[in-house]
C-alpha positions as CSV (number, residue, x, y, z in Angstrom):
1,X,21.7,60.4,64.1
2,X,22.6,62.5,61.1
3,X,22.5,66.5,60.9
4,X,19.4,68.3,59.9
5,X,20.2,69.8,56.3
6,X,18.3,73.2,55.4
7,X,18.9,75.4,52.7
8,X,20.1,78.7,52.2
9,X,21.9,80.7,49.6
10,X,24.1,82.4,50.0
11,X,26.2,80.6,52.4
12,X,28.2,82.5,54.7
13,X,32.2,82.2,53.1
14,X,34.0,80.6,55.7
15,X,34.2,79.0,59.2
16,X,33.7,81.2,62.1
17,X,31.1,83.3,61.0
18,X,27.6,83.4,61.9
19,X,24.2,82.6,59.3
20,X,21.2,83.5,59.8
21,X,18.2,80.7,58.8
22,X,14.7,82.4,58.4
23,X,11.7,82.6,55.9
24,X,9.8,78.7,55.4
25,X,13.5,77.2,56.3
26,X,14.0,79.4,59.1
27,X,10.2,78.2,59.9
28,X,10.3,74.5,59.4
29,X,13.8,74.4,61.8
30,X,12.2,76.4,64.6
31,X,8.7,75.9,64.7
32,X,8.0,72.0,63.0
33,X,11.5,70.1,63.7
34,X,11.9,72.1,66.9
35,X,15.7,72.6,66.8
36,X,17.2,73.2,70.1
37,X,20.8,75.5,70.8
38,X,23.7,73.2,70.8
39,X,22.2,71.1,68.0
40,X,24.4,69.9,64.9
41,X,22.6,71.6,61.1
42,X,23.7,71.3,58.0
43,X,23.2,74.1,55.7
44,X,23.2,74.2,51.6
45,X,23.1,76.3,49.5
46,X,21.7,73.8,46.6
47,X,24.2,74.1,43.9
48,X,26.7,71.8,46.0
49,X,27.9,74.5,48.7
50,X,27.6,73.1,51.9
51,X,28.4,74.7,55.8
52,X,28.2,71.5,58.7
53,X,27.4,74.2,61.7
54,X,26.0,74.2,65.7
55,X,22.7,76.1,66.6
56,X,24.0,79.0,69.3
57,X,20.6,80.9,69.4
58,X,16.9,80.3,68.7
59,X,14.2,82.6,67.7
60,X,10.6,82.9,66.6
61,X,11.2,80.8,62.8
62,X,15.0,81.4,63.1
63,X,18.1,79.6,63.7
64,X,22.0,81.2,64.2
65,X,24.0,78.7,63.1
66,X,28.0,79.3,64.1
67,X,29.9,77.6,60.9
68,X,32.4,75.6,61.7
69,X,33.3,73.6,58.4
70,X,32.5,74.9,54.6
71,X,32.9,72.1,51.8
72,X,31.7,72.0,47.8
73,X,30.4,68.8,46.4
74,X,30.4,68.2,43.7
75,X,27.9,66.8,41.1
76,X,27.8,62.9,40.4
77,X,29.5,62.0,36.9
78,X,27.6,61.4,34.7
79,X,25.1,64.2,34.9
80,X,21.6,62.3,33.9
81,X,18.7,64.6,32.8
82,X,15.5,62.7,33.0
83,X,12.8,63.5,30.5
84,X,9.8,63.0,32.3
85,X,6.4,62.4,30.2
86,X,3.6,64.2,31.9
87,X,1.9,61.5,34.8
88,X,-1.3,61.4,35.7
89,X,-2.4,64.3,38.1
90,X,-2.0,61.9,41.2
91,X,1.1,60.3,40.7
92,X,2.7,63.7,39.1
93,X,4.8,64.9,42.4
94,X,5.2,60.9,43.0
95,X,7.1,61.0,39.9
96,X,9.4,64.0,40.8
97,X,10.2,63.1,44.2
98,X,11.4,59.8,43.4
99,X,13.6,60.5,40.9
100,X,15.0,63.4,43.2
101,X,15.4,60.7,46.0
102,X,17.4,58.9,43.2
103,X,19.9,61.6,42.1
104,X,18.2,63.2,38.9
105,X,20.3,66.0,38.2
106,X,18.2,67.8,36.0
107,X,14.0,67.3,34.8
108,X,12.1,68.2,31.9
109,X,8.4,67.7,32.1
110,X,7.6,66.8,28.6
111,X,4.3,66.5,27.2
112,X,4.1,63.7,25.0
113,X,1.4,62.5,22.6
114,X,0.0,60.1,24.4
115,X,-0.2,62.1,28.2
116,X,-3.3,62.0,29.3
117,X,-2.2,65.4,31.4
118,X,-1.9,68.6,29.7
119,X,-0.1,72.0,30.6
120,X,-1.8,74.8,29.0
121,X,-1.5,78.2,29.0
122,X,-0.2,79.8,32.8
123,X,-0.6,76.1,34.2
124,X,2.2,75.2,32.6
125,X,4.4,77.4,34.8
126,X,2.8,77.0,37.2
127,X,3.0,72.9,37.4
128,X,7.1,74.0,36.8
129,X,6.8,75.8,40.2
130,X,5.2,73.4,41.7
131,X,7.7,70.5,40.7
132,X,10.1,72.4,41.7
133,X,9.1,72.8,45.5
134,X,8.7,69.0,45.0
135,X,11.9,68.5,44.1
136,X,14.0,70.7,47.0
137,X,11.6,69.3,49.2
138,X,13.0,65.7,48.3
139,X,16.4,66.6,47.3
140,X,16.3,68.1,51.5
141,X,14.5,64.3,52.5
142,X,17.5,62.4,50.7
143,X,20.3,65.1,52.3
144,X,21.0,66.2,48.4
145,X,23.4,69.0,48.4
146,X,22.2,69.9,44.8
147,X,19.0,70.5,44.2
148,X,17.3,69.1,40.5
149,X,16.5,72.4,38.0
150,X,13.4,71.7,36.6
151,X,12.7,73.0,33.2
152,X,10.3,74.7,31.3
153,X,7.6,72.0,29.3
154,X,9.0,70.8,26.7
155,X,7.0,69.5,23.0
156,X,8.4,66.3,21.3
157,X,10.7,67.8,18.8
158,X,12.1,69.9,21.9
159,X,12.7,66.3,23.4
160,X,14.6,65.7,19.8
161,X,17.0,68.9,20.2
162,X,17.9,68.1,23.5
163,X,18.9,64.5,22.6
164,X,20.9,65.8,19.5
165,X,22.5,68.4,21.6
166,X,23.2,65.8,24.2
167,X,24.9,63.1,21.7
168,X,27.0,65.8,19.7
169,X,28.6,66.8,23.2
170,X,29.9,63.2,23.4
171,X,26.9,62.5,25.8
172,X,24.3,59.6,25.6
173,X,20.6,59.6,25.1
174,X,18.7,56.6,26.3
175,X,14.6,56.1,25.5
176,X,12.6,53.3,27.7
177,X,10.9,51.5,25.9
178,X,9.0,48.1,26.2
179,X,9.3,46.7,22.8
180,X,13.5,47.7,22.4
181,X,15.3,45.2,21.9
182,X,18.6,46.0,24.3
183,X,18.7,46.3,27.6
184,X,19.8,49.3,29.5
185,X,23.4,47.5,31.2
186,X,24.6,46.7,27.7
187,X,24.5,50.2,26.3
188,X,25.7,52.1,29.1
189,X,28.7,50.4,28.6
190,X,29.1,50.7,24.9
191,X,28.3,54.6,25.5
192,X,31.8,54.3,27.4
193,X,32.7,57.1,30.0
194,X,30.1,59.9,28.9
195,X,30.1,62.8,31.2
196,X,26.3,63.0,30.7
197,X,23.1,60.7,29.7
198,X,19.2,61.7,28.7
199,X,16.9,59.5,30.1
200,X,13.5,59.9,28.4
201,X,10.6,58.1,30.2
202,X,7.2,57.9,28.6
203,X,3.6,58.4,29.3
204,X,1.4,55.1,30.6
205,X,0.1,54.8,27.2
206,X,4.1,54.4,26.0
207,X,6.1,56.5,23.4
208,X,4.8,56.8,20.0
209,X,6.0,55.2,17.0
210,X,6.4,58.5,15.8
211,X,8.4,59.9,18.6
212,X,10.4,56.4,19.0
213,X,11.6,57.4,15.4
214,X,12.0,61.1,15.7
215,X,14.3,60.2,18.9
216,X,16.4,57.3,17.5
217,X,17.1,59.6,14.7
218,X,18.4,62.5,17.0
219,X,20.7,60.0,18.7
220,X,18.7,58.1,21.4
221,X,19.3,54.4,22.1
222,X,15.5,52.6,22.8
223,X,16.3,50.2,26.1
224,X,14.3,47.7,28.3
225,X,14.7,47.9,31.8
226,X,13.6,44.4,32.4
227,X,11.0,42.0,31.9
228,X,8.4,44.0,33.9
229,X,6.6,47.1,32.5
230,X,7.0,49.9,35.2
231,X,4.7,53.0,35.5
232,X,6.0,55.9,34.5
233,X,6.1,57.5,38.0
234,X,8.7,55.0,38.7
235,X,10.4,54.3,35.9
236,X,13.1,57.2,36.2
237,X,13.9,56.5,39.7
238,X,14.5,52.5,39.0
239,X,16.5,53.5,36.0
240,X,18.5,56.2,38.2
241,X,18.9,53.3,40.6
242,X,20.5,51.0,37.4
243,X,22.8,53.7,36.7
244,X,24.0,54.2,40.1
245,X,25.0,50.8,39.5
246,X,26.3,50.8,36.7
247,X,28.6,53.9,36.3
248,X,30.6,55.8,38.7
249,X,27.2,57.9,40.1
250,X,27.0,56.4,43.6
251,X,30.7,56.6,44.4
252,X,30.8,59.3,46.8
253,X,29.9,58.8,49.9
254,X,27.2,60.1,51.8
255,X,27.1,63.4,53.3
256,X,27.8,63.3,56.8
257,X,29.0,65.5,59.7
């Protein structure tokens, strides 16, 4: 059975020495997975450090780990940044932690014309926060040693910048979209070997006309995943499982003891 992985930054430097797991970690390791002395942990730190360790003492919501291997992983090539369109209050931290499961490397909550969901004011932030707890929670599930950033809410023509910025740094911008006439396989390998792709996902209601412009003219290719039309708490994660596929992403190995 594979190690327990927790996080905590920092990580100690090197083998031999001695961290300390407390706070909700600390907590969850003790207290709700009841981790015994002797047991095998992995620790990271969530930015691709990673410490494979054995449990020497046990406290009230703490582990000692002893350190025996230190290791940085790195991050799959291409990076993918999903563009997620705000879901639907119930199927919001659905959305995030499948797409976490599925490697996203970065998320932008976007609020797009046709969410039914809006972020105003503090809640904005606050929905932020809580996506990411979502996401280390599920990045921890899938033994992720990086753990998705998830950015501030972004408008439309934000969504527009990003895809420019993308494109002119020899990246790829992709937009799913039901009525577009290529599929996804075909341009990922026209795009070539990018070192990064935007994925934008829309609302249920679908991008815009106006927005399916405003993004093909900053760069974005509009693709069809199939002949099925996929909720958009799904979508990113059965894209992110095409380009695993498809490119070099699921390479590595998985991370193991």
């Amino acid at each position: 059975m594979a190690a327990t992985v927790f996080y905590l930054d920092p990580l100690p430097p090197s083998a031999g020495d001695l961290a300390v797991l407390d706070g909700p970690e600390g907590r969850h390791a003790a207290t709700v997975r009841r981790i015994r002395t002797g047991e095998q942990v992995v620790l990271a730190d969530g930015q691709g450090g990673v410490a494979w360790g054995t449990v020497v003492t046990v406290g009230k919501d703490t582990l000692e780990v002893r350190v025996e291997r230190r290791e940085s992983i790195a991050k799959p090539v291409p990076r993918v940044v999903v563009v997620q369109a705000l879901p639907k209050s119930d199927r919001s931290e659905l959305a995030v932690e499948l797409m976490t499961e599925a490697g996203a490397d970065e998320i932008i909550p976007w609020e797009a014309a046709r969410c039914v969901a809006r972020w105003q004011g503090p809640k904005a932030h606050k929905n932020v926060e809580r996506w990411q707890r979502v996401a280390a929670s599920a990045a921890k599930q899938s033994r992720r040693a990086h753990v998705p950033l998830v950015h501030p809410l972004a408008a439309s023509r934000e969504v527009a910048s990003a895809i420019a910025a993308t494109v002119a740094a020899s990246g790829a911008a992709v937009v799913l979209h039901e009525d577009a006439t290529e599929a996804l396989a075909p341009v990922v390998h026209a795009v070539g070997d990018v070192r990064s792709i935007l994925l934008i996902v829309g609302p249920e209601g679908g991008v815009s006309p106006d927005e399916a412009e405003q993004f093909t003219q900053a760069g974005a290719h509009p693709v069809r995943l199939g002949p099925t039309i996929l909720r958009t708490s799904t979508a990113a994660a059965v894209t992110l499982g095409a380009l695993g596929v498809l490119t070099a992403r699921w390479d590595n190995a998985p991370m193991r003891y």
